[in-house]
VEXFIFI-381477 format. One line per 5 residues: their letters; for each residue z, x, y of N, C-alpha, C, O. Coordinates in nm, 4 decimals. Layout:
a> Z/X/Y/Z/X/Y/Z/X/Y/Z/X/Y  ...
END
This chain:
xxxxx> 9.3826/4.7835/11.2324/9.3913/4.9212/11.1854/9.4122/4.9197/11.0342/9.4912/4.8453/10.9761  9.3273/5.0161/10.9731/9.3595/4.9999/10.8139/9.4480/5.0895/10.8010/9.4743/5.1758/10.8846  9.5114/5.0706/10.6698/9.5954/5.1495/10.6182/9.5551/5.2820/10.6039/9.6291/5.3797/10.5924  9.4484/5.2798/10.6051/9.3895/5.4374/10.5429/9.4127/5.5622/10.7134/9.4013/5.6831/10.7337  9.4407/5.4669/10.7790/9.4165/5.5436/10.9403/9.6060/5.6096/10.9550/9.6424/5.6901/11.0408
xxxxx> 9.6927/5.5503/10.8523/9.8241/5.5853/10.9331/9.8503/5.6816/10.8853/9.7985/5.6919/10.7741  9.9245/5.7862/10.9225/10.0133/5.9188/10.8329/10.0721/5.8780/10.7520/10.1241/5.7665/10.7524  10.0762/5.9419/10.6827/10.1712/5.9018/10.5417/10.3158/6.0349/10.5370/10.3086/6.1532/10.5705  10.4157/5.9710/10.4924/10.5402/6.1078/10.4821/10.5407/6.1836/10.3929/10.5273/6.1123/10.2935  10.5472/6.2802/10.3631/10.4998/6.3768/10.3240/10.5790/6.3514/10.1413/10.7014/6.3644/10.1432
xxxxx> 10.5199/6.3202/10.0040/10.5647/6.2917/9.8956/10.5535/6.4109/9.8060/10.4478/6.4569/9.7627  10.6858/6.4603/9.7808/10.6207/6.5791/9.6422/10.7187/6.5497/9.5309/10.8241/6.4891/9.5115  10.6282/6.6253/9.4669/10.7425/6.6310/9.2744/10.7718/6.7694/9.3123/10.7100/6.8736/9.3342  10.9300/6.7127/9.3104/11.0355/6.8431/9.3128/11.0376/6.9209/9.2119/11.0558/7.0424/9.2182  11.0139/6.8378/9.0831/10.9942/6.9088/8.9716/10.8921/6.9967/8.9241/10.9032/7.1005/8.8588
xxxxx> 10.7742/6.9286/8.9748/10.6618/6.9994/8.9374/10.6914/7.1599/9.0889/10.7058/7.2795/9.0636  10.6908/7.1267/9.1586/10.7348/7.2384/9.2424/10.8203/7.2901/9.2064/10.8393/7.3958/9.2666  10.9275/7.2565/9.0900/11.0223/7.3843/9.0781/10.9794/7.4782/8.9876/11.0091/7.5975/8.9819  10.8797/7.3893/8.8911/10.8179/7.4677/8.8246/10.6927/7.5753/8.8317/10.6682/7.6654/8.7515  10.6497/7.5537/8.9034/10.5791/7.6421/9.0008/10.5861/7.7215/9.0375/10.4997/7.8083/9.0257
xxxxx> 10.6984/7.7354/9.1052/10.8330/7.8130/9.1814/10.8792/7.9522/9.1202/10.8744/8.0719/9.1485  10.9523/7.8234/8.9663/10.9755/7.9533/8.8459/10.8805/7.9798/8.7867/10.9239/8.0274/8.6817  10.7355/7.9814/8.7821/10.6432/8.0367/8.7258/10.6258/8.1945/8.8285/10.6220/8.3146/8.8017  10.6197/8.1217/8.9387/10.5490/8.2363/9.0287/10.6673/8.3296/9.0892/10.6466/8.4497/9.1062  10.8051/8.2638/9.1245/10.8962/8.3107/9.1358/11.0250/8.3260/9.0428/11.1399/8.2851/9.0591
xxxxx> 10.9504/8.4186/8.9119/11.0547/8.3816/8.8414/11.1852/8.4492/8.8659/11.1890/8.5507/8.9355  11.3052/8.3921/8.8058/11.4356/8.4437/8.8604/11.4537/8.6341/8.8626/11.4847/8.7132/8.9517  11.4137/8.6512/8.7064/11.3854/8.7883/8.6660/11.3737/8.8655/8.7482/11.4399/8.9692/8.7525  11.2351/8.8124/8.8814/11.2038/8.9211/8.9629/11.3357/8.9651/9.0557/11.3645/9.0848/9.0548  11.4017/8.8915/9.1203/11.5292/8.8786/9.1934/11.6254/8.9939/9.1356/11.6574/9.0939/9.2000
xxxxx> 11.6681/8.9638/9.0002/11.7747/9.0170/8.9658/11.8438/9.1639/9.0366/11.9658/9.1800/9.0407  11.7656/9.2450/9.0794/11.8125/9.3618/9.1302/11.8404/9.3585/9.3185/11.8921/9.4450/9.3891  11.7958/9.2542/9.3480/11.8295/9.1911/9.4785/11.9475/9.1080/9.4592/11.9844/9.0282/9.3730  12.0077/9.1665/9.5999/12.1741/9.0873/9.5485/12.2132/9.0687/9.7176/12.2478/9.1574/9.7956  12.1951/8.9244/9.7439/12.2324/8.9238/9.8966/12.3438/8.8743/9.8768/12.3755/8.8174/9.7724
xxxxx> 12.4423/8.8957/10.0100/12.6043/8.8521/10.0120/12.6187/8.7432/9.9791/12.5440/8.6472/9.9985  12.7495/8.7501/9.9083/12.8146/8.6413/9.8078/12.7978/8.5187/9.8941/12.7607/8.4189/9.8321  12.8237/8.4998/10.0680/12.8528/8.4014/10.1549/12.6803/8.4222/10.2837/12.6765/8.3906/10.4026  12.5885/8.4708/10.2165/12.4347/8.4494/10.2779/12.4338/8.3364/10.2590/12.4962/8.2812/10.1684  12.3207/8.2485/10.3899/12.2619/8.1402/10.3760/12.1166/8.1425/10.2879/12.0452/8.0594/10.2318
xxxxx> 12.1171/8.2986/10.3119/11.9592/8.3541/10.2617/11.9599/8.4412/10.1368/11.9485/8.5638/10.1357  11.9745/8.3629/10.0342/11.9399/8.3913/9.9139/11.7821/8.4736/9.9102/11.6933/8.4382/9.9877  11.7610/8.5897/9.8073/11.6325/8.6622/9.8178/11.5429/8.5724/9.7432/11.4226/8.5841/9.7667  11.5830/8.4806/9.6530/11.4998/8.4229/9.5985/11.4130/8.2825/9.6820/11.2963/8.2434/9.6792  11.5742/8.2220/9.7738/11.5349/8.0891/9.8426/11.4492/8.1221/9.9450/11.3668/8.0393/9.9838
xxxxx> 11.4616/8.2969/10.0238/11.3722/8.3393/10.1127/11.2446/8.3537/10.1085/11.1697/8.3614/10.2059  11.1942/8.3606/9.9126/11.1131/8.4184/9.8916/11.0061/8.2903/9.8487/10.8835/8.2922/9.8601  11.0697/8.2071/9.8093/11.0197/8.0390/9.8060/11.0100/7.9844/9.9238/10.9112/7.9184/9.9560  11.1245/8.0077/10.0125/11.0633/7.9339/10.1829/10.9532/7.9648/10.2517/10.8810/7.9048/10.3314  10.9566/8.1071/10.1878/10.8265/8.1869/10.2360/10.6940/8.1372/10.2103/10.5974/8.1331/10.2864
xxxxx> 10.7056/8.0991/10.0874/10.5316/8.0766/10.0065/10.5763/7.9226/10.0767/10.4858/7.8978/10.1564  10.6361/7.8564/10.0786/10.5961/7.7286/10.1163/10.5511/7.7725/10.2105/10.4365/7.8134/10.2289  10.6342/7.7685/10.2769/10.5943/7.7619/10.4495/10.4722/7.8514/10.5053/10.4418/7.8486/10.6245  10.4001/7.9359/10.4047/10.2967/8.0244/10.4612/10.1757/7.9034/10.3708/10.0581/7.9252/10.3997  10.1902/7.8317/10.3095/10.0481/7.7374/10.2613/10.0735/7.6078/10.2768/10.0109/7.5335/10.2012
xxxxx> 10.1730/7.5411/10.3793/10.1490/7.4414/10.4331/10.0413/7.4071/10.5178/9.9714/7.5070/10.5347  9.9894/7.2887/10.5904/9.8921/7.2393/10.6325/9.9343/7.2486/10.7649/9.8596/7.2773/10.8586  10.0787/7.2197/10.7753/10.1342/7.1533/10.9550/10.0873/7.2638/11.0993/10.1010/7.3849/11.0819  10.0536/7.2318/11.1851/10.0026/7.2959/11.2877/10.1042/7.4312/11.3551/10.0763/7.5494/11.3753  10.2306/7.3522/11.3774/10.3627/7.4893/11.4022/10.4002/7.5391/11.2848/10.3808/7.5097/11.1668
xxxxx> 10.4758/7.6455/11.3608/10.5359/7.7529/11.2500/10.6479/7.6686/11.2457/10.6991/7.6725/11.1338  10.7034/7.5976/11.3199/10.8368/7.5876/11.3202/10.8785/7.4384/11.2547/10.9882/7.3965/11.2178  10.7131/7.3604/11.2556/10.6969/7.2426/11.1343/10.7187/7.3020/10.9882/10.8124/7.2663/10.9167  10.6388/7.3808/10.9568/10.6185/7.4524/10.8754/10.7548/7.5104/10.8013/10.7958/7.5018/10.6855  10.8131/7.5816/10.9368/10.9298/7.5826/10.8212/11.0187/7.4710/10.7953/11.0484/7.4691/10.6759
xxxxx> 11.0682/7.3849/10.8563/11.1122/7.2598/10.8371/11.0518/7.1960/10.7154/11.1309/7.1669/10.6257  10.9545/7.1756/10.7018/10.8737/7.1027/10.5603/10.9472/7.2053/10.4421/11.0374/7.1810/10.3619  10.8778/7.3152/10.4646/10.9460/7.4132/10.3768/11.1119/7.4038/10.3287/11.1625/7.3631/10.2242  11.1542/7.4439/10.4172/11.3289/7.4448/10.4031/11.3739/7.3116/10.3078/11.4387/7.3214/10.2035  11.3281/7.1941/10.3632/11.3390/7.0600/10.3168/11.3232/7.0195/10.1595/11.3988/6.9486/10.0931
xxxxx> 11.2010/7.0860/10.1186/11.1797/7.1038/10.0191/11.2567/7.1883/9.9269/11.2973/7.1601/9.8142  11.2714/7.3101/10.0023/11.3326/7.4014/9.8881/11.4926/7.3514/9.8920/11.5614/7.4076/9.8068  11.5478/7.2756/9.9586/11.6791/7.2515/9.9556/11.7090/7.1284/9.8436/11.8136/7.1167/9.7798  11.5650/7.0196/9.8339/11.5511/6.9488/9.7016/11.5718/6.9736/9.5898/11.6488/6.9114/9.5167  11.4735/7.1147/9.5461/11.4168/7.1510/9.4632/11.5419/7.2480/9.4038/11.5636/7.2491/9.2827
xxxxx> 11.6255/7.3321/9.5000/11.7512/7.4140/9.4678/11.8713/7.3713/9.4677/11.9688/7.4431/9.4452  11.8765/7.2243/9.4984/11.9750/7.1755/9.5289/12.1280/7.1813/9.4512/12.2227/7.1194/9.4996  12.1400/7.2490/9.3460/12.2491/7.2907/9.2856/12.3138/7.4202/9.3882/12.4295/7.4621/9.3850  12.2064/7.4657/9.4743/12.2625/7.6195/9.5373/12.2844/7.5845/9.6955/12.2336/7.4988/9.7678  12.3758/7.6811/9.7175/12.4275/7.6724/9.9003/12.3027/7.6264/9.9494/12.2076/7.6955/9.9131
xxxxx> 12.2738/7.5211/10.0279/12.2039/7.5122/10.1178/12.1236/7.6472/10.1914/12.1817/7.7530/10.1675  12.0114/7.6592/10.2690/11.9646/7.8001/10.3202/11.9920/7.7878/10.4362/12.0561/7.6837/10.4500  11.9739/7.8523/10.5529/12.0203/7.8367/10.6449/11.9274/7.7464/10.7505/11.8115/7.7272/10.7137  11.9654/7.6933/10.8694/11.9123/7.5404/10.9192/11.7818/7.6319/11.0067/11.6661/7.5964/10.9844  11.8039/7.7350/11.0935/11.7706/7.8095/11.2515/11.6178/7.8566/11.1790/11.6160/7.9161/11.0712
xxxxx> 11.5386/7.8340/11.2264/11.3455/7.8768/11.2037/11.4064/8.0815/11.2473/11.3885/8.1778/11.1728  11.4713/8.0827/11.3794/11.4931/8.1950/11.4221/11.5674/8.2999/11.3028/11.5184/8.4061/11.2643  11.6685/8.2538/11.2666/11.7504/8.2993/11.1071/11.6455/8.3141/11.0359/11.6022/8.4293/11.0354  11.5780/8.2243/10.9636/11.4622/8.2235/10.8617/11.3642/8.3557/10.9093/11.3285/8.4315/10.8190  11.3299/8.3784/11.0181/11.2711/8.4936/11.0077/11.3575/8.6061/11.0620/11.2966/8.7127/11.0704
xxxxx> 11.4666/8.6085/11.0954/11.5482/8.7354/11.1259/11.5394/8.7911/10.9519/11.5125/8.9052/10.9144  11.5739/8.6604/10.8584/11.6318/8.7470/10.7181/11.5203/8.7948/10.6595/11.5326/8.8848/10.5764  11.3754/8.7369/10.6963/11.2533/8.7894/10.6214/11.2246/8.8856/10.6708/11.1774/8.9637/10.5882  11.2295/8.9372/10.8019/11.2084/9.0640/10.8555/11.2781/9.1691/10.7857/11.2280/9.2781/10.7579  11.3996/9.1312/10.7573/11.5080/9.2043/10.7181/11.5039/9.2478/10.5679/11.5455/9.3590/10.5355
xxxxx> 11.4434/9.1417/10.4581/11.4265/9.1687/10.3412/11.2810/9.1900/10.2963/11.2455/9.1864/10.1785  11.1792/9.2183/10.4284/11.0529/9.2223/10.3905/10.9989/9.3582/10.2830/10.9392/9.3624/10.1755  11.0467/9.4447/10.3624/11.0239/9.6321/10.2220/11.0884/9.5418/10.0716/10.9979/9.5383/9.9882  11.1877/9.4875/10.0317/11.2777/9.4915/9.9508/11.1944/9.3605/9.8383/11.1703/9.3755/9.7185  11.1626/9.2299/9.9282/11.0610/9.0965/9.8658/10.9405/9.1756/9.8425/10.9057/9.1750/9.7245
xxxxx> 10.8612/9.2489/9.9280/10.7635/9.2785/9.8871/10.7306/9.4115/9.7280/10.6498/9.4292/9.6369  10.8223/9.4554/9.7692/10.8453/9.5590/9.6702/10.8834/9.4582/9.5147/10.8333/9.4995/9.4101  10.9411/9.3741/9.5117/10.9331/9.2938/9.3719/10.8621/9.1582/9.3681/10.8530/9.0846/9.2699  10.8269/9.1430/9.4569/10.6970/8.9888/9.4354/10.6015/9.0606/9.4049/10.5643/9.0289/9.2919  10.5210/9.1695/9.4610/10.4009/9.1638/9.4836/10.3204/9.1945/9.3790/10.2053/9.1507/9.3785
xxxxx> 10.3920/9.3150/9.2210/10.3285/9.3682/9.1658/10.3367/9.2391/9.0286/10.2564/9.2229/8.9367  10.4732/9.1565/9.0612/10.4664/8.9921/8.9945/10.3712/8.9132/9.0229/10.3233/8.8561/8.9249  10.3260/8.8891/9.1226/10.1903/8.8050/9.1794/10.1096/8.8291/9.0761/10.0602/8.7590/8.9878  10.1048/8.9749/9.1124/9.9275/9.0605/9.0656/9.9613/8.9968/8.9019/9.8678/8.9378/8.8476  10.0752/9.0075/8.8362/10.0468/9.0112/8.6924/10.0175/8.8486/8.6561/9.9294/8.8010/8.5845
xxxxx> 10.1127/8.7891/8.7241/10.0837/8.6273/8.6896/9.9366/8.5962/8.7186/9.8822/8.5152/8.6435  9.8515/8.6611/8.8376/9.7302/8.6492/8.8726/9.6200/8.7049/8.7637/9.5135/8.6532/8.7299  9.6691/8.8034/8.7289/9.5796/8.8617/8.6304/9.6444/8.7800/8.4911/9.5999/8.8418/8.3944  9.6952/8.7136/8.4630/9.7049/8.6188/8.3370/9.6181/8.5120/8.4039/9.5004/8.5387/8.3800  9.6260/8.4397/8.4527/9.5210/8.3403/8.4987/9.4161/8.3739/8.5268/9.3525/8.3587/8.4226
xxxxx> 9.3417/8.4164/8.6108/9.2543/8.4490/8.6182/9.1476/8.6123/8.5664/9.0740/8.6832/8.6350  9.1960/8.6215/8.3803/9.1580/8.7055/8.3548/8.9933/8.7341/8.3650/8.9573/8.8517/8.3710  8.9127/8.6484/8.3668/8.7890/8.6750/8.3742/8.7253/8.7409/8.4937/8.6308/8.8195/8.5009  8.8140/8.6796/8.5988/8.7530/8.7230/8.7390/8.8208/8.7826/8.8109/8.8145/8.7698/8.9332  8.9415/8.9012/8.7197/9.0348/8.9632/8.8030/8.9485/9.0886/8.8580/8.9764/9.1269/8.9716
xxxxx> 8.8599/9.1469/8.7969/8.7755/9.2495/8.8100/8.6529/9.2147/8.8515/8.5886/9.1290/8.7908  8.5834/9.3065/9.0116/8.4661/9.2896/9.0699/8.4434/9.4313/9.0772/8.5201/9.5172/9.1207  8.2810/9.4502/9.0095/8.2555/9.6053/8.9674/8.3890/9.7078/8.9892/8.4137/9.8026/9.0637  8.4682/9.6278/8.8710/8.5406/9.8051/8.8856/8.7207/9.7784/8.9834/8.8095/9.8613/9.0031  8.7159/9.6800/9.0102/8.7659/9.6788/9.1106/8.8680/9.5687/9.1372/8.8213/9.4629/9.1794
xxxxx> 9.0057/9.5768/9.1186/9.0692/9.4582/9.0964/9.0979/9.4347/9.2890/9.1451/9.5176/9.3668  9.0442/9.2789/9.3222/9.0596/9.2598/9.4612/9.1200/9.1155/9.4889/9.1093/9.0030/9.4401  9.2036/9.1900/9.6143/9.2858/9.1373/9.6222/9.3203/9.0508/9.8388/9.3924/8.9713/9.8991  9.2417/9.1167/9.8536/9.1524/9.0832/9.9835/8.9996/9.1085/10.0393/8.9361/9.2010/9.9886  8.9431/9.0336/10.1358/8.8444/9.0931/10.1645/8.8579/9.0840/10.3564/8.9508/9.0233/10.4098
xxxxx> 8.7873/9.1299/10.4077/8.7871/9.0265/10.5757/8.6898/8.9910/10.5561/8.6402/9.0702/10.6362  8.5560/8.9079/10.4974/8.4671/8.8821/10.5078/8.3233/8.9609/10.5999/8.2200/8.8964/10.6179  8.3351/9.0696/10.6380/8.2399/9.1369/10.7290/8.0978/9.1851/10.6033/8.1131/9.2288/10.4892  8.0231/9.1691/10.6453/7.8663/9.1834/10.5759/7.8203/9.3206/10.6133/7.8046/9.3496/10.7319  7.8006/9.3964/10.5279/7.7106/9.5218/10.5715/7.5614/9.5373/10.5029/7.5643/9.5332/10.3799
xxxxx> 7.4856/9.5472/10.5379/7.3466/9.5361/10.4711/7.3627/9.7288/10.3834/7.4027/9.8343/10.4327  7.3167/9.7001/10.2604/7.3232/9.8023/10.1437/7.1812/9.8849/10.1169/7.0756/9.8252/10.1383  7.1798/9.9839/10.0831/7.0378/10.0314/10.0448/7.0366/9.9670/9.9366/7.1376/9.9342/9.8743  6.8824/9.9353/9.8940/6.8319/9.7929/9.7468/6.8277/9.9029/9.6487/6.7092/9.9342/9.6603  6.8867/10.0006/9.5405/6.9091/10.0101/9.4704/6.9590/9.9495/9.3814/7.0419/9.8598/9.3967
xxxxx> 6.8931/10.0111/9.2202/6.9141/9.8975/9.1264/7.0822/9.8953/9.0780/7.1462/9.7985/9.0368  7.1222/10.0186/9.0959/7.2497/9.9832/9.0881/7.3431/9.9211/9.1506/7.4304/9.8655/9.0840  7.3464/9.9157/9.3091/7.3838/9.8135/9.3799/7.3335/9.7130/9.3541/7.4193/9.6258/9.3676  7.2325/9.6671/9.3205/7.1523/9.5557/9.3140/7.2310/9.4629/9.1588/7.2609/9.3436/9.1539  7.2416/9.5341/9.0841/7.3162/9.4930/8.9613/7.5017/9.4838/9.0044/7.5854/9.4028/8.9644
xxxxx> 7.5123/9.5664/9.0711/7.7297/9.5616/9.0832/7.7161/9.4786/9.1416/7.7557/9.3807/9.0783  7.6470/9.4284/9.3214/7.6892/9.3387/9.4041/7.5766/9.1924/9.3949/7.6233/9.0890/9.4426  7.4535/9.1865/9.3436/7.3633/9.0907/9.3903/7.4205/9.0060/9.2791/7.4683/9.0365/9.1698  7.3969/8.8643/9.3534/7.4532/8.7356/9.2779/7.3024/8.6939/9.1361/7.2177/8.7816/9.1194  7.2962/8.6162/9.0874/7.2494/8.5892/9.0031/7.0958/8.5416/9.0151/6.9965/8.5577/8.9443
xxxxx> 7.1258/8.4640/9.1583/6.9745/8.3884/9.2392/6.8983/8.5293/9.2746/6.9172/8.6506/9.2651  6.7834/8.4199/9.3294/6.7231/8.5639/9.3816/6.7005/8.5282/9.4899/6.7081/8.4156/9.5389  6.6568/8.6715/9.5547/6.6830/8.6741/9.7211/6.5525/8.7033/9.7431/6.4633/8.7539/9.6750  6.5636/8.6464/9.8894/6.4304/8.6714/9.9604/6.3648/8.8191/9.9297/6.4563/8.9008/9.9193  6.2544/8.8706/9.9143/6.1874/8.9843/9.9198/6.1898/9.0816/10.0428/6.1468/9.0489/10.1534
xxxxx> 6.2491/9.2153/10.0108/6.2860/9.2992/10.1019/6.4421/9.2956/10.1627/6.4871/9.3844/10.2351  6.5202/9.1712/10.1181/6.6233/9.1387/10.2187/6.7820/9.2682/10.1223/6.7786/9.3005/10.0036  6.8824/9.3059/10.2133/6.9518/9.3841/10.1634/7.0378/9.2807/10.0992/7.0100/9.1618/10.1150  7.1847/9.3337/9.9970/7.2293/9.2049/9.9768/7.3800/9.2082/10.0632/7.4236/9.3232/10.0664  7.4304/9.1515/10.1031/7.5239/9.1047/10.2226/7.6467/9.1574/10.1028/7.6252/9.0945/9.9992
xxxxx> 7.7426/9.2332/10.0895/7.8262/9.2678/10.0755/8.0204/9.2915/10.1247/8.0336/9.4002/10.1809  8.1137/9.2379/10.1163/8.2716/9.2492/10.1892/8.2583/9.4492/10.2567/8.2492/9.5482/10.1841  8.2600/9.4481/10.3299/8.3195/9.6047/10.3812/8.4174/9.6825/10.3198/8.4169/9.7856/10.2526  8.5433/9.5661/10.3818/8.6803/9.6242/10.3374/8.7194/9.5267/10.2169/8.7279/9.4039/10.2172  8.7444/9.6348/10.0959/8.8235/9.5702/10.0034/8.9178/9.6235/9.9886/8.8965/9.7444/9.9976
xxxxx> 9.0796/9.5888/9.9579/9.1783/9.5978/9.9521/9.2059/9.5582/9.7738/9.2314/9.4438/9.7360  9.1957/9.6628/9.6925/9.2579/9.6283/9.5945/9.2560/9.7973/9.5292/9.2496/9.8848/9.6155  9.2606/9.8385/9.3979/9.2648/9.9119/9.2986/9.1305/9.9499/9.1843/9.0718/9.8526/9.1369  9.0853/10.0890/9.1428/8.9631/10.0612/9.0844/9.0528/10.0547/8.9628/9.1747/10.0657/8.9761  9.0036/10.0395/8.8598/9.0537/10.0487/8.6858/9.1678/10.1555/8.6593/9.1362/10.2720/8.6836
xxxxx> 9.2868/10.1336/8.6161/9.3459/10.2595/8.5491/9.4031/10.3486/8.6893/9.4057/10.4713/8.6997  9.4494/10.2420/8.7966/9.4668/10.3189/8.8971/9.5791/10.2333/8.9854/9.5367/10.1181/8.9942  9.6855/10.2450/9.0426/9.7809/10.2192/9.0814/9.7345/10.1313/9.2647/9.6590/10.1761/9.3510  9.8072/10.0132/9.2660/9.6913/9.9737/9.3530/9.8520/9.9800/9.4847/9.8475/9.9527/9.6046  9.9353/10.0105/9.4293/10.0295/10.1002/9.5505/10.0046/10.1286/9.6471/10.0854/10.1911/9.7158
END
C-alpha cells in the first residue's frame, strides 16, 4: 500500500486561520452582542464554529462540528473553551440566529465587495445566490447583451439564464 492511499490527520495553520477569522470575523462586528459573562457560547466563537463547520469536507454534521470546535478552541485559545455537546452548539445558534445574522451578513457583503470588486455586479445586480434553474429568454438584443456570455451560441438557441436571484439592484437595500 502506498503512502498516498492512507488518511492523513487533519493539519492547519492556526494562525493563518485566525487570520482569516479576523478578517472575515472581525471583532468590531460582535461588539454590540454581549453573551453572559459565564456562556460557553461566545457570539463571536458561535459565529466562527459556524463558518467552520458549514465548509468543512467531513460527511456528518456532528464530524463537522468536532473538526470545527477543535480548531476554534486552538485558534481562541486564550478564551473559555466553547461548549463540548454538537446538541448545545446548535441550541445557541438557533438562539442567536436573528441577532449573528443581523451583524455578519451586511459584513460579509462589504468584505465581499472589497475583494471581489470587479465581479460584485451582474447587469445591475449585486448577487448573492442563485439555485441554478435555466429558463430559456426571448433573443433580444438587450438580453442578449446583459445575459449572453462572450462565445457564441448555436443559431436560434435562447440563452440559459439563473431564475431566482437573490441579491439587490444598484442603490438599493438588499434587506
Amino acid at each position: 500500500m502506498s503512502h498516498q492511499d492512507r488518511p492523513l490527520p487533519l493539519v492547519s495553520n492556526h494562525q493563518t486561520i485566525k487570520q482569516v477569522l479576523d478578517w472575515l470575523l472581525a471583532p468590531a462586528v460582535f461588539a454590540s452582542l454581549r453573551g453572559g459573562r459565564l456562556a460557553t457560547w461566545k457570539p463571536r466563537l458561535l459565529a466562527a464554529t459556524a463558518v467552520l463547520w458549514a465548509t468543512t469536507d467531513l460527511s456528518t454534521l456532528h464530524e463537522r462540528f468536532t473538526q470545527a470546535r477543535k480548531i476554534i478552541t486552538k485558534v481562541f485559545r486564550w478564551q473559555l473553551a466553547p461548549g463540548v455537546s454538537y446538541q448545545g452548539f446548535m441550541k445557541m445558534l438557533a438562539q442567536w440566529q436573528d441577532e449573528l445574522l443581523a451583524a455578519v451578513v451586511p459584513h460579509f457583503r462589504e468584505r465581499m465587495q472589497e475583494v471581489h470588486q470587479a465581479q460584485w455586479e451582474t447587469a445591475g445586480y449585486a448577487v448573492f445566490a442563485g439555485d441554478g434553474s435555466r429558463a430559456a429568454l426571448a433573443r433580444t438584443v438587450s438580453l442578449e447583451a446583459a445575459f449572453a456570455p462572450g462565445r457564441r451560441r448555436r443559431k436560434g438557441s435562447s440563452p440559459p439564464v439563473p431564475v431566482k436571484w437573490l441579491g439587490s439592484r444598484r442603490g438599493t437595500s438588499a434587506g
